[in-house]
N, C-alpha and C positions, 0 to 999 in steps of 0.2 A: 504494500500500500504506500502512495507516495505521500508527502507530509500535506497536499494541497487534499488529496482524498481524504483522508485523517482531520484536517482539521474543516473540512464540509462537514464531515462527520460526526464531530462534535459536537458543532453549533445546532445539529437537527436534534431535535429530540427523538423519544426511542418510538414515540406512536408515530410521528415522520418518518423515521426508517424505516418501520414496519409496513406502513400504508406503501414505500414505495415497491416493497419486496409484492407485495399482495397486490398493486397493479401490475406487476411481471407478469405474474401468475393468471390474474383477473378473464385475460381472454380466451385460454384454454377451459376454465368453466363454463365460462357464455358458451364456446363450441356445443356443450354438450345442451345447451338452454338452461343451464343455472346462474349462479353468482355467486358471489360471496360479498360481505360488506364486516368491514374492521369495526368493531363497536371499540376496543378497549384493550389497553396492554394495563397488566396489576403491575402493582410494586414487586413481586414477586416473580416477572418476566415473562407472565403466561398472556399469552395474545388469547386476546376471547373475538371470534366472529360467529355472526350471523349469516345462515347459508340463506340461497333463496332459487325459485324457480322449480327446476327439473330438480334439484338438490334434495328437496324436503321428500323425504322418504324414499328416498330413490337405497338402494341396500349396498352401493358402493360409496356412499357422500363418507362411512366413515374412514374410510381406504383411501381415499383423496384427500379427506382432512390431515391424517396423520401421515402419509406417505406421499403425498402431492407438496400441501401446504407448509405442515410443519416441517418437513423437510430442510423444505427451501430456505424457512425464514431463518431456523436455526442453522441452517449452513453460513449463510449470510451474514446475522447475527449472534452472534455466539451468546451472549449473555442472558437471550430467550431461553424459558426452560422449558417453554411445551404448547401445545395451540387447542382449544378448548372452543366446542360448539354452544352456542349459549341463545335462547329462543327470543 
């Protein structure tokens, strides 16, 4: 990471970083007719969203949440500890 990346990334906050990972992500759900939308990151690093569309009941939305989503954010973000569906 160069110091210019490092220090954008300071100045963001962690629900900014997060939302930016979660619009990467954003258009590979639309593909399928769902969404998702970022309600919340705790103090405790756990990203909470809100699924919507094709998502709601669909029997892989948890497979995408934790092997899609959280994945990514935690790759990205290290200091995320996990991603949580919340209605």
């Amino acid at each position: 990471m160069t110091q210019d990346e490092q220090t954008s990334q300071d100045s963001q906050t962690l629900f900014q970083r997060v939302e930016q990972v979660i619009e990467r992500i954003r258009p590979a759900v639309q593909s399928d007719g769902g969404d998702l939308e970022l309600v919340n990151v705790t103090d405790e690093g756990v990203v909470q969203v809100r699924l919507h569309g094709a998502c709601i009941g669909c029997p892989s939305s948890s497979m995408t949440l934790h092997m899609g989503i959280e994945r990514n954010v935690r790759e990205k973000i290290p200091e995320i500890t996990g991603v949580e569906q919340v209605s």
